[in-house]
VOKOL-358094 format. One record per residue: chain; x, y, z of N, C-alpha, C in turn. Coordinates in steps of 0.05 Angstrom, whole numbers, plus 5000, padded with zeros to 4 digits. Layout:
BEGIN
PT  cadena  n_px  n_py  n_pz  ca_px  ca_py  ca_pz  c_px  c_py  c_pz
PT       A     X     Y     Z      X      Y      Z     X     Y     Z
...
***
This chain:
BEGIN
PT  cadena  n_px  n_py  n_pz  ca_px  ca_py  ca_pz  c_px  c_py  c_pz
PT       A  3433  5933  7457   3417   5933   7482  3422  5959  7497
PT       A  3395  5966  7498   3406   5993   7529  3415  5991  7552
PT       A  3431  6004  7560   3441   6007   7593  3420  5993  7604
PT       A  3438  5988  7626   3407   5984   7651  3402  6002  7667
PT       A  3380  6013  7672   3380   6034   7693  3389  6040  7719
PT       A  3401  6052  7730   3420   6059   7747  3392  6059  7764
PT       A  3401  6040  7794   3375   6034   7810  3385  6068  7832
PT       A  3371  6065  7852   3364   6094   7871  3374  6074  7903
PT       A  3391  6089  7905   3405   6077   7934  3370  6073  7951
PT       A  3378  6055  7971   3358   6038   7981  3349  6063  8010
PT       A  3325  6070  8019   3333   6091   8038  3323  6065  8065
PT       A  3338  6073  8080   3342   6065   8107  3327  6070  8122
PT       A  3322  6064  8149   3304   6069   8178  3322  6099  8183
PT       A  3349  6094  8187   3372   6111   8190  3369  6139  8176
PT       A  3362  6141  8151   3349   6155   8138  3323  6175  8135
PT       A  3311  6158  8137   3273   6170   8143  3271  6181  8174
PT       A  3296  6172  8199   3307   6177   8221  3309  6212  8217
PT       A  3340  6215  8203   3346   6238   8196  3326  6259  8189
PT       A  3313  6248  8173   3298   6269   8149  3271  6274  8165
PT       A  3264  6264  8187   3232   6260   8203  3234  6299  8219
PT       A  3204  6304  8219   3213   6332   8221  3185  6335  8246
PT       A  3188  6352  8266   3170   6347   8287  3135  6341  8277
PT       A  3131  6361  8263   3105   6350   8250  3100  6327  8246
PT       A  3121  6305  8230   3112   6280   8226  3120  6263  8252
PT       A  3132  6272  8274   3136   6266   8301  3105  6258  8319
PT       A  3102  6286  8315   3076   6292   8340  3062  6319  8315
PT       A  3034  6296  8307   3022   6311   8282  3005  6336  8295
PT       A  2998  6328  8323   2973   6351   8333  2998  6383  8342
PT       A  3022  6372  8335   3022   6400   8332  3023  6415  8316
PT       A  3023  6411  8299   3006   6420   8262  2990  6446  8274
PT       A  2971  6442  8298   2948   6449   8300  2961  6484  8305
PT       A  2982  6486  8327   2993   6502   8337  3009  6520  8315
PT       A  3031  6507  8297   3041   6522   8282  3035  6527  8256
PT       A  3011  6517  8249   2992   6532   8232  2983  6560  8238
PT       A  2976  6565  8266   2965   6586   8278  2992  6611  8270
PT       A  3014  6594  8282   3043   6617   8283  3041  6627  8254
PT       A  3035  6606  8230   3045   6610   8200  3030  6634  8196
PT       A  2989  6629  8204   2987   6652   8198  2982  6677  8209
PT       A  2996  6677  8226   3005   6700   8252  3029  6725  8230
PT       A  3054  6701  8237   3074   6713   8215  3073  6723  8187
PT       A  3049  6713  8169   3040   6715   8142  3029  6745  8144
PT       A  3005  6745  8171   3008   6769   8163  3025  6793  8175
PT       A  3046  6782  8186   3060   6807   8196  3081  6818  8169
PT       A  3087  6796  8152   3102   6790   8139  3088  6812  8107
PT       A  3065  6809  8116   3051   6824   8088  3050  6859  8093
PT       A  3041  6865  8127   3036   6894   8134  3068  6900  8128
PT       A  3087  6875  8140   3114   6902   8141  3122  6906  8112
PT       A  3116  6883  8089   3123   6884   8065  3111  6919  8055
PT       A  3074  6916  8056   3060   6932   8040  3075  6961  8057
PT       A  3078  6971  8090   3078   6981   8103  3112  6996  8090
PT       A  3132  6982  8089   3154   7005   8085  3148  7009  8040
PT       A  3132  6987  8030   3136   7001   8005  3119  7031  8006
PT       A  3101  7032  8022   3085   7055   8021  3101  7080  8035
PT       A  3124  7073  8052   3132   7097   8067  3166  7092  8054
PT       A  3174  7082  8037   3192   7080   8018  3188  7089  7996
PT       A  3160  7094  7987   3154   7114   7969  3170  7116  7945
PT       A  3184  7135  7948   3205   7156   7933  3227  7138  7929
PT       A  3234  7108  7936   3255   7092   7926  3245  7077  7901
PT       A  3217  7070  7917   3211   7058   7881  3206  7066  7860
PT       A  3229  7058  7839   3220   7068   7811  3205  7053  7796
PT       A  3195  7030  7802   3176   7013   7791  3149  6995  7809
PT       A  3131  7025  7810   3114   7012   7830  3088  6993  7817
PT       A  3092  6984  7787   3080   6959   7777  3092  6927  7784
PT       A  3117  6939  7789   3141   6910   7798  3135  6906  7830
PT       A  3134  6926  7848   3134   6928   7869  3108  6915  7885
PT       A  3083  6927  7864   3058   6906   7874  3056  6883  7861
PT       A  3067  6877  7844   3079   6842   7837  3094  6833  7862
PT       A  3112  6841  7861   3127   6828   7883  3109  6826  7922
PT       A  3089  6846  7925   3081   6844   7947  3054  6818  7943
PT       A  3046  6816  7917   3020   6795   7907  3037  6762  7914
PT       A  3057  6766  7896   3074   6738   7908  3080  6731  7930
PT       A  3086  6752  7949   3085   6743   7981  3062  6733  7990
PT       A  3045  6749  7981   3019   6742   7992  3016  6715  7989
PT       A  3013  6706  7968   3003   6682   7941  3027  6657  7961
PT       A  3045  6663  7975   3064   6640   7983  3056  6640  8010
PT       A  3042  6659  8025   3032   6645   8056  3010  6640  8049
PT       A  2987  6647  8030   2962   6637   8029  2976  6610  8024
PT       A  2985  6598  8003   2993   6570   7995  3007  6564  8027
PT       A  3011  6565  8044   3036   6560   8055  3014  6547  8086
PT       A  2998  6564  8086   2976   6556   8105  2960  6535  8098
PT       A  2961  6533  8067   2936   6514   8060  2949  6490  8069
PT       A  2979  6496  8060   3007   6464   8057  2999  6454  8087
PT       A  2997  6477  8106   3000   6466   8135  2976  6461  8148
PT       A  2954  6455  8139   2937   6447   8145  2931  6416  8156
PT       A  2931  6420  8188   2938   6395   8195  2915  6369  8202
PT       A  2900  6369  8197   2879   6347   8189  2874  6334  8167
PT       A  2891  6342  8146   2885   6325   8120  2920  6322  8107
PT       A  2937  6341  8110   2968   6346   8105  2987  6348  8125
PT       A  3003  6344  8109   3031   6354   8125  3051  6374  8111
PT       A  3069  6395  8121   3086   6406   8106  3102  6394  8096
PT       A  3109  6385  8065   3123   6365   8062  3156  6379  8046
PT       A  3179  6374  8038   3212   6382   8038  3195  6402  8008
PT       A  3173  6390  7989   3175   6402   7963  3145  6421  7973
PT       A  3133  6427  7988   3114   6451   8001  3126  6461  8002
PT       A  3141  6459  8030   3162   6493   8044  3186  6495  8023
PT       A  3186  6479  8004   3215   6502   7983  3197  6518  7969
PT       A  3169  6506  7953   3158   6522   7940  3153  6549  7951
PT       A  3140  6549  7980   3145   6576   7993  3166  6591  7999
PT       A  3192  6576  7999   3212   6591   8010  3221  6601  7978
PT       A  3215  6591  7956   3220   6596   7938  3204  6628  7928
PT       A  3183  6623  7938   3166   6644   7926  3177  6674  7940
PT       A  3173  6672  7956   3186   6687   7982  3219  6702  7968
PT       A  3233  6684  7960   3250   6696   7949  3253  6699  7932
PT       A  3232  6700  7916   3220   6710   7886  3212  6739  7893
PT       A  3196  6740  7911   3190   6764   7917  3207  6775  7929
PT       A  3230  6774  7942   3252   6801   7947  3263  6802  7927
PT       A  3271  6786  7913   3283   6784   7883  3269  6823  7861
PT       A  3250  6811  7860   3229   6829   7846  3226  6857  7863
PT       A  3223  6855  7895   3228   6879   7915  3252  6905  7897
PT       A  3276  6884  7894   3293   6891   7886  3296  6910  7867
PT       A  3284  6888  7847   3292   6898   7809  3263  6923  7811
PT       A  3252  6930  7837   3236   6949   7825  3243  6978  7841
PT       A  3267  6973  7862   3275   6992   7873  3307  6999  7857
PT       A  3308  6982  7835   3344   6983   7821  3347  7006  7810
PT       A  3370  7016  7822   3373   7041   7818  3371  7071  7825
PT       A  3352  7067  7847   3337   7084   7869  3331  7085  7892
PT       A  3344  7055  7899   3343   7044   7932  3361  7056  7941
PT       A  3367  7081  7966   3378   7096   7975  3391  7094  8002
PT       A  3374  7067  8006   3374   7062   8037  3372  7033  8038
PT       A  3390  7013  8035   3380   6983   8042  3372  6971  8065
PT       A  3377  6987  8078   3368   6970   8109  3331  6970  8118
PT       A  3318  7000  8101   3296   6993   8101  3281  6977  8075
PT       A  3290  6955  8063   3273   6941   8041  3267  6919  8059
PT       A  3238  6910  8053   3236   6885   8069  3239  6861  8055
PT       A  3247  6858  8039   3259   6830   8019  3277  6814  8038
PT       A  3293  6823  8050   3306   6807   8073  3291  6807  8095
PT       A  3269  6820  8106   3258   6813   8133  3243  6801  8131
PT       A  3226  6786  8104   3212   6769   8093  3232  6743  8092
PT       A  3249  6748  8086   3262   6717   8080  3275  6713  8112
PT       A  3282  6726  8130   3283   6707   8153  3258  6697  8167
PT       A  3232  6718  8158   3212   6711   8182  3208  6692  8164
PT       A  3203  6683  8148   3196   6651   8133  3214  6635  8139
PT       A  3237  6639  8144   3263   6615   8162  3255  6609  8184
PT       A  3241  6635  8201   3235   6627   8235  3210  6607  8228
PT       A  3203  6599  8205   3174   6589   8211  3177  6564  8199
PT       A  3199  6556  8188   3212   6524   8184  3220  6502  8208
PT       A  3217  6515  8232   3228   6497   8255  3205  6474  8260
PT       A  3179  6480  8252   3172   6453   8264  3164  6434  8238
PT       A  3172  6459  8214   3167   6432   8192  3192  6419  8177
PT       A  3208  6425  8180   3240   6419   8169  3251  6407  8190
PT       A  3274  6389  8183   3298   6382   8199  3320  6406  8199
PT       A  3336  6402  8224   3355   6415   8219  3378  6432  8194
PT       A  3391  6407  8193   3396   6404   8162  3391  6420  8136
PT       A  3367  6412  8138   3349   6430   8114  3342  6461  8121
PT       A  3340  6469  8148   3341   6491   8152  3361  6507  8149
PT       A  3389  6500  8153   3413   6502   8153  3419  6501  8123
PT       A  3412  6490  8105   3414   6493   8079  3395  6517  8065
PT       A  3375  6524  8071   3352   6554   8064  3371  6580  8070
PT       A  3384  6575  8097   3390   6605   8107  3412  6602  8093
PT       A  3429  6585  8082   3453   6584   8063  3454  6602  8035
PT       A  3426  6593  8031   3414   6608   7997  3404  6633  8011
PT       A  3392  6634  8026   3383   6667   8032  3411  6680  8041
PT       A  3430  6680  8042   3447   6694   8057  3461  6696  8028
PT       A  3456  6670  8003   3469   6678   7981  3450  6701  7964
PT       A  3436  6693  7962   3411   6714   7948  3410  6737  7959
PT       A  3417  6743  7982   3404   6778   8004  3442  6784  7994
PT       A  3461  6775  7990   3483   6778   7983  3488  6790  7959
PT       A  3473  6777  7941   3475   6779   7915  3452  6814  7909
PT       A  3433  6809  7922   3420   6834   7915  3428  6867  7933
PT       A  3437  6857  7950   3448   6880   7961  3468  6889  7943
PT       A  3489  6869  7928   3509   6876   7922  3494  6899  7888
PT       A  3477  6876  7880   3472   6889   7853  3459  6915  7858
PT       A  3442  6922  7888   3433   6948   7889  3453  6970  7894
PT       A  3475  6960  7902   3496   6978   7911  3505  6993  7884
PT       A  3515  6980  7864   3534   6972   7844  3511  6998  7821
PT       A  3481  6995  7826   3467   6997   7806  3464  7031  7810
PT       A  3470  7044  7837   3468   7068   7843  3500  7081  7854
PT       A  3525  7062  7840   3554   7076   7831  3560  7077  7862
PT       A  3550  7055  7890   3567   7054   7910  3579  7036  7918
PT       A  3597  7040  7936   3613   7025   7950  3607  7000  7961
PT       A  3613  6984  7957   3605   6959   7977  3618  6949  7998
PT       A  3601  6946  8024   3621   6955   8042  3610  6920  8067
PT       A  3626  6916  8081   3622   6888   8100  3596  6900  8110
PT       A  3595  6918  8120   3575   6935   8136  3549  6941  8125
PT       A  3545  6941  8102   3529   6934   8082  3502  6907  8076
PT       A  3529  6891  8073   3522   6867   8077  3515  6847  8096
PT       A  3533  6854  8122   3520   6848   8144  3486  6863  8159
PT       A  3486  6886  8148   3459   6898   8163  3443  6884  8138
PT       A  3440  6872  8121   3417   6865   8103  3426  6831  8109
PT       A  3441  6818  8118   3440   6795   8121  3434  6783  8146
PT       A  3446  6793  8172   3437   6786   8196  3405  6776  8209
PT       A  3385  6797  8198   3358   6777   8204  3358  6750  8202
PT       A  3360  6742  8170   3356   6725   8158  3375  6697  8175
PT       A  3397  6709  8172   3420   6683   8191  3412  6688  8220
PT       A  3405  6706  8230   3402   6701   8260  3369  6683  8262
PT       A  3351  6683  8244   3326   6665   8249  3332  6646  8235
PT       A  3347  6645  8220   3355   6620   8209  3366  6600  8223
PT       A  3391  6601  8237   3408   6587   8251  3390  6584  8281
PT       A  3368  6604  8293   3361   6601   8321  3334  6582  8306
PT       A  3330  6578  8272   3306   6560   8274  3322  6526  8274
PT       A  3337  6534  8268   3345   6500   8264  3354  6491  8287
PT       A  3369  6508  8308   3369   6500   8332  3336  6485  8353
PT       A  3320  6506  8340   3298   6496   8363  3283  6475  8335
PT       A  3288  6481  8316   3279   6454   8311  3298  6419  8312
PT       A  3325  6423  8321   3333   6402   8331  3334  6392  8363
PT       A  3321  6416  8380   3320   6404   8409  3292  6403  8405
PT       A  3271  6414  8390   3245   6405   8388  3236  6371  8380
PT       A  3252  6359  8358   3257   6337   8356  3262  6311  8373
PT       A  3288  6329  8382   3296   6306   8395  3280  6305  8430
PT       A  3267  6325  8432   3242   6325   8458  3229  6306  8448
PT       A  3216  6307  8422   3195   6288   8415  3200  6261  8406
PT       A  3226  6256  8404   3234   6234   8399  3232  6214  8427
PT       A  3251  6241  8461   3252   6225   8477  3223  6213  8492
PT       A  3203  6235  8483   3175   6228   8491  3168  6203  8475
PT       A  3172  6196  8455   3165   6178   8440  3175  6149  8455
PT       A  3202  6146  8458   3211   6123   8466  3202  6127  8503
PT       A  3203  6141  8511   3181   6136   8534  3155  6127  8530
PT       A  3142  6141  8525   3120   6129   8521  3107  6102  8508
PT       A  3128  6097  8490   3134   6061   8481  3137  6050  8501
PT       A  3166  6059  8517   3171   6039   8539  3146  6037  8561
PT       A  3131  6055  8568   3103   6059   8580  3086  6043  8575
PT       A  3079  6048  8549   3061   6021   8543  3073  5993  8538
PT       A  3094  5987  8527   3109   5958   8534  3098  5942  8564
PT       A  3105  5963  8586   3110   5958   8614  3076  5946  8623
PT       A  3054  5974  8616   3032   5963   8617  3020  5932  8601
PT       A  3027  5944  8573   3012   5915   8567  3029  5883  8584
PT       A  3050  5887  8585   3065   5858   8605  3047  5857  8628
PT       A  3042  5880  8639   3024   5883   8664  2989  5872  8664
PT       A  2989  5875  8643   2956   5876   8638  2963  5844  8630
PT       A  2980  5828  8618   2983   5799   8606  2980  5782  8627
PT       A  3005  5797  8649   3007   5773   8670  2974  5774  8695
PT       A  2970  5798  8694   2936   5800   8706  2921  5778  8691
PT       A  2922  5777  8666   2901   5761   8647  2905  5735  8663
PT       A  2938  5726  8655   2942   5704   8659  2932  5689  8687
PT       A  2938  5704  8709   2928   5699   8734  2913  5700  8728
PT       A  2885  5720  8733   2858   5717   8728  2853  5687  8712
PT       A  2862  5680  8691   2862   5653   8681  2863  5630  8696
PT       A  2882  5633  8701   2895   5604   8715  2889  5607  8746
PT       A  2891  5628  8754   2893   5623   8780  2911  5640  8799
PT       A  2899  5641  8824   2925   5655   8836  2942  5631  8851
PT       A  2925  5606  8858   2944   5585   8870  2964  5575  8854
PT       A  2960  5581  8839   2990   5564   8814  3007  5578  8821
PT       A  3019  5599  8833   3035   5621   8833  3067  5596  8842
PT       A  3058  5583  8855   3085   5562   8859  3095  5540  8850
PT       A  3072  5537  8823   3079   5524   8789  3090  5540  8773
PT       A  3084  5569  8779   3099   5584   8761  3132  5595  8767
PT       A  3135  5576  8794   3165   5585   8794  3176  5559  8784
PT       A  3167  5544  8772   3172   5511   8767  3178  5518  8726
PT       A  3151  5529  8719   3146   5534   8689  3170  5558  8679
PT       A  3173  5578  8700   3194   5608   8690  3218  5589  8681
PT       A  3230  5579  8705   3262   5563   8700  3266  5547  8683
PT       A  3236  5530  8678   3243   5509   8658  3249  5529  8625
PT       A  3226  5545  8625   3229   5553   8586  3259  5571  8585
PT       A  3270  5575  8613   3291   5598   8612  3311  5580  8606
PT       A  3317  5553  8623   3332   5525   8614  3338  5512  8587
PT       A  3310  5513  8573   3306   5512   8554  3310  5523  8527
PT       A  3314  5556  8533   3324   5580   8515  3343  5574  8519
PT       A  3364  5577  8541   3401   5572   8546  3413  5544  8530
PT       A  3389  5531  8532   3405   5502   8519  3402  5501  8488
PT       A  3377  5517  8478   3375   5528   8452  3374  5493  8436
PT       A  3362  5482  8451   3354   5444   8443  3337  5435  8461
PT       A  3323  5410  8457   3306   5403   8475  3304  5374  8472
PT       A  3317  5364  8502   3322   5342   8503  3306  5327  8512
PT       A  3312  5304  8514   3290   5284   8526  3287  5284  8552
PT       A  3302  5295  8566   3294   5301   8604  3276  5327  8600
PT       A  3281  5341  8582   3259   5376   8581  3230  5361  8571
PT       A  3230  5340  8557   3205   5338   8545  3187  5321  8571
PT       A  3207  5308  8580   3194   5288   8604  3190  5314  8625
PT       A  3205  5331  8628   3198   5353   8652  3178  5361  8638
PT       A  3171  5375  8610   3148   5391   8605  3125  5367  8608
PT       A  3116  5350  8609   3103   5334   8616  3086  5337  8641
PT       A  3113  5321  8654   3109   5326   8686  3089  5356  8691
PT       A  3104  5381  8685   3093   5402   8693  3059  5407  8681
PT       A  3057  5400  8652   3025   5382   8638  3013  5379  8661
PT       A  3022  5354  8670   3001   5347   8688  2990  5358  8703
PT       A  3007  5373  8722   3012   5389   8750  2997  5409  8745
PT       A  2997  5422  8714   2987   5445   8714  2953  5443  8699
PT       A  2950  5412  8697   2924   5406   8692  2908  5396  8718
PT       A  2918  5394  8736   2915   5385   8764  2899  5402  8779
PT       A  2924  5432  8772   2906   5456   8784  2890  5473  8773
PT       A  2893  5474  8744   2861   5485   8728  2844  5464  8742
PT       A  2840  5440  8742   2821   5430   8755  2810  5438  8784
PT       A  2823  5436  8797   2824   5436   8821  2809  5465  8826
PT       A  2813  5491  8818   2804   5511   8811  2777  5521  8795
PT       A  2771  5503  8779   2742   5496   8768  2726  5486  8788
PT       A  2737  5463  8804   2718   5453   8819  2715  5464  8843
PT       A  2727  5478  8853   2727   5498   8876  2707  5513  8878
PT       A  2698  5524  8851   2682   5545   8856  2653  5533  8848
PT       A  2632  5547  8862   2609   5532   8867  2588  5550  8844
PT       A  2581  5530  8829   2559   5540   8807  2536  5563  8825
PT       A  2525  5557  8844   2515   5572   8848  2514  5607  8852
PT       A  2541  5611  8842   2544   5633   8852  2538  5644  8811
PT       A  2546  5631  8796   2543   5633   8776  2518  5627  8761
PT       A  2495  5623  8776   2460   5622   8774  2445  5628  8792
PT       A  2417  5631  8778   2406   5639   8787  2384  5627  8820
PT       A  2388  5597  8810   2381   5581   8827  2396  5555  8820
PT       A  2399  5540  8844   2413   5512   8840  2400  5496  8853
PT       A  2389  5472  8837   2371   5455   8857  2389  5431  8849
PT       A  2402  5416  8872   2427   5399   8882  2421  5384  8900
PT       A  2407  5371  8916   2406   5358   8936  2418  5345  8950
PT       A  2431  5326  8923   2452   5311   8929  2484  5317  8921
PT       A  2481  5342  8918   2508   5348   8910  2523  5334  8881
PT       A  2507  5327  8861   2519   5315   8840  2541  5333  8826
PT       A  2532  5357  8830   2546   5370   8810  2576  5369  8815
PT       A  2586  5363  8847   2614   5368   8845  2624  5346  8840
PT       A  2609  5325  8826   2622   5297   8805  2621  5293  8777
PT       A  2613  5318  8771   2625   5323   8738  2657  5325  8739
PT       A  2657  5308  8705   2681   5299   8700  2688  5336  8685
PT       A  2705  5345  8682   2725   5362   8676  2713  5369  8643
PT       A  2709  5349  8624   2695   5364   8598  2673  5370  8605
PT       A  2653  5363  8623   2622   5370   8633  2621  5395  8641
PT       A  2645  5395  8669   2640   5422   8673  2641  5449  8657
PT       A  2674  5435  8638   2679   5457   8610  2652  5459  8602
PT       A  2638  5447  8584   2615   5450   8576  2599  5468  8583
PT       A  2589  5454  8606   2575   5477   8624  2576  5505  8626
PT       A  2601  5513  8630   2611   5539   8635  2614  5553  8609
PT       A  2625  5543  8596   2606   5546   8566  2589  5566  8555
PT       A  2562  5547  8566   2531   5551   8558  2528  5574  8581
PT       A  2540  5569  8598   2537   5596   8624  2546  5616  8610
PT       A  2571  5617  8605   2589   5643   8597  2568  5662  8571
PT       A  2570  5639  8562   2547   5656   8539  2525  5667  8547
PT       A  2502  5654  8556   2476   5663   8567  2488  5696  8583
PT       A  2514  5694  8595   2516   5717   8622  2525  5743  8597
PT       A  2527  5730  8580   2535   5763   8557  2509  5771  8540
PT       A  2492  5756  8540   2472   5761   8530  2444  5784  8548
PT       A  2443  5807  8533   2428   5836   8548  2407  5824  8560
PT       A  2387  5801  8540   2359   5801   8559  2360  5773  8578
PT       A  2388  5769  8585   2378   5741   8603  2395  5759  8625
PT       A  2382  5752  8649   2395   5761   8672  2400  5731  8690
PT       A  2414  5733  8715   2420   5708   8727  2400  5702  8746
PT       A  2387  5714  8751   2370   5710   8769  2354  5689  8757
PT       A  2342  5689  8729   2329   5673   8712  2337  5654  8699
PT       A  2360  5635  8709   2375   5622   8702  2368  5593  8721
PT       A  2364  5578  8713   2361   5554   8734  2384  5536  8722
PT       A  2395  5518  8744   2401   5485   8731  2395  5473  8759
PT       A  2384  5448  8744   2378   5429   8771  2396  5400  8760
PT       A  2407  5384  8779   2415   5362   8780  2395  5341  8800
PT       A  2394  5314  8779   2367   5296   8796  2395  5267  8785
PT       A  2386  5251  8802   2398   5221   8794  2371  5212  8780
PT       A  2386  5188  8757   2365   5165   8748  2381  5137  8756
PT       A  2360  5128  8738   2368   5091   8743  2403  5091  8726
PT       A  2401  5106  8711   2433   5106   8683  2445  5114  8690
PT       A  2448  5141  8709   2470   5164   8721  2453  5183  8732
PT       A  2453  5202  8719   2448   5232   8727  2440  5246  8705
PT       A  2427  5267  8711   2415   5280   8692  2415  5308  8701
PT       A  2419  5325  8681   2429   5360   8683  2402  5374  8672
PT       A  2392  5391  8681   2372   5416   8669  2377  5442  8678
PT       A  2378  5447  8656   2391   5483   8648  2365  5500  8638
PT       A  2356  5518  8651   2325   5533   8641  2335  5564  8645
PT       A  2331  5573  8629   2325   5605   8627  2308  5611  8618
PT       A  2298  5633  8630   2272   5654   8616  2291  5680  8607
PT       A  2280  5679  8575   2290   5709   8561  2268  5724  8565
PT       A  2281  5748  8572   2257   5773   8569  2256  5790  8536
PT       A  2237  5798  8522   2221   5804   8514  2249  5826  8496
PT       A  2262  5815  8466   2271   5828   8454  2260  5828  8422
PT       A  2276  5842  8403   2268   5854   8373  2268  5830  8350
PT       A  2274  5810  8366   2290   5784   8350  2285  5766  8359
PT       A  2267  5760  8388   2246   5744   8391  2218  5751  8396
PT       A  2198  5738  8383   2172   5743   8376  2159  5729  8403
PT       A  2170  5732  8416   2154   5723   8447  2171  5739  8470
PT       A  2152  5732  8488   2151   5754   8515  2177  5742  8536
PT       A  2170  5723  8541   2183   5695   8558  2188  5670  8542
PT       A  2205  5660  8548   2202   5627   8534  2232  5621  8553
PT       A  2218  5594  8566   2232   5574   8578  2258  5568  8557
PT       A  2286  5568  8560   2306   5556   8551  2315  5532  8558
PT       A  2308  5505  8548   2324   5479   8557  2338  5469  8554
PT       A  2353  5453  8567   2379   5434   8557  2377  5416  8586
PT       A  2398  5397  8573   2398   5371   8590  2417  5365  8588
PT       A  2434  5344  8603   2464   5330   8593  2461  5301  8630
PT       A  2463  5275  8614   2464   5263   8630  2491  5249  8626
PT       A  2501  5230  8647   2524   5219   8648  2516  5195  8670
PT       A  2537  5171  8661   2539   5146   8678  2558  5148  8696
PT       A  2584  5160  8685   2606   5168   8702  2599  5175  8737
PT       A  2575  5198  8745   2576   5211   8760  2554  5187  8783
PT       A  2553  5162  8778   2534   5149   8798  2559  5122  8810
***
């Protein structure tokens, strides 16, 4: 039998935490450091093409040298496409491929000045590899930035040394520091502003959560009033204590079920009481009442009612004005008529037409 395969540690909230990089924070700023990428791309290309042309006389291989300036190129064109923020994101295997290329091309800077480079402080192989560090802060974490300028400080290390070595000189701290400092000074000031950039957008984030938390509770308890009522406001110091009683006791006994009851009622008492308060007429277009029947509908009637109202009042071609209900007594009870006139839409084949309904009851005599 074969092994079993060795599973992949599980990644965490804690994790995807760490590794989250402002772009996938706050995406519209994509919009902004796209612009910087190719701001720097091309500064990154004039100073490249700019000292091989007035370096001249160092290169001994100016077929290597326009390789190496094509690859720079070839890694911010890719590098802009990566950061294109309406359809992508810069993602950990984008910006290595660039940071990769990038140091492909001082690499090659190098092997085409080996041997003839006279002067290291003017090759731009290192001023290419920090300005591509300064331009990791809003797509990398810290971390990861802090790990790039690690390899560029080993690589601008390594080639200074082999340019030194290749023209029989000295290698000196002084050396190595003037060809390494760009690179670690944009390196280390990118990971800095990309960890107070972060954590800005982190603290905007949990604000603005807590912001909307606050509103929507705000906008609930409006509903709820609007619902029920503003007179219940001294049922609801009756309803808060009981469910809070009820959480602390974490059981529900037979005095909570007889209280939630009790409160049933009380709080079916005043939805009532609140239905019937308010006078249909304000809710039609005409009310013909004489005798006042209507305020002796039983509680499902009125539901009903309000109902067939609520609907008609969302509908574009009925207005209230054209809304009638009349209440008449008979010999049985009472009798309801509800009439509207629709005006003249795509989905009815008439101009006007009377809407009827009826609802009688014994209850109300």
């Amino acid at each position: 039998m074969s092994p079993p395969l060795a599973q992949a540690p599980p990644v965490t909230a804690a994790t995807l935490r760490r590794r989250e990089t402002a772009q996938q924070i706050d995406p519209l700023s994509g919009i902004t450091a796209r612009i910087f990428v190719f701001v720097v791309g091309v500064i990154s290309l004039a100073t490249a093409v700019t000292l091989a042309f007035s370096n001249a006389n160092e290169v001994g291989r100016p077929g290597i040298q326009v390789l190496a300036i094509v690859i720079l190129a070839a890694a911010y064109v890719y590098f802009v496409w990566a950061a294109e923020p309406y359809r992508r994101r810069v993602t950990a295997r984008s910006f290595t491929i660039v940071f990769a290329a990038v140091l492909l091309a001082s690499l090659i800077d190098t092997l085409s000045q080996l041997g003839s480079d006279t002067l290291i402080r003017n090759d731009w192989g290192p001023i290419c590899i920090a300005l591509v560090l300064m331009l990791a802060g809003p797509y990398r974490p810290p971390l990861d930035i802090v790990g790039y300028t690690l390899i560029s400080l080993i690589v601008i290390s390594l080639t200074t040394a082999i340019e030194i070595i290749a023209r029989n000189g000295t290698m000196t701290f002084i050396s190595l520091t003037i060809a390494g400092t760009p690179a670690f000074a944009l390196g280390v000031g990118s990971a800095i502003y990309s960890h107070y950039l972060i954590s800005g957008l982190r603290a905007d984030r949990v604000a603005a959560a807590e912001l909307r938390e606050h509103r929507e509770l705000a906008d609930r308890r409006e509903a709820i009033e609007e619902f029920l009522g503003h007179d219940i406001k001294a049922l609801r110091s009756d309803v808060l204590p009981y469910f809070r009683t009820v959480k602390t006791q974490d059981a529900l006994t037979l005095a909570n079920i007889d209280r939630a009851a009790e409160l049933q009622t009380k709080l079916r008492a005043s939805l009532v009481s609140n239905l019937s308060a308010e006078p249909l007429s304000e809710v039609v277009g005409r009310l013909d009442d004489p005798e006042h029947l209507s305020r002796r509908l039983s509680e499902p009637q009125r539901t009903a009612l309000r109902a067939v109202l609520a609907f008609l009042a969302e509908q574009p071609t009925v207005r209230r004005k054209d809304i009638t209900l009349r209440f008449e007594a008979t010999v049985s009870g009472c009798r309801g008529t509800l009439a509207c006139a629709v005006s003249s839409d795509r989905t009815i084949g008439f101009r006007a037409t009377p809407l009827w309904g009826s609802f009688s009851s014994r209850s109300l005599m």
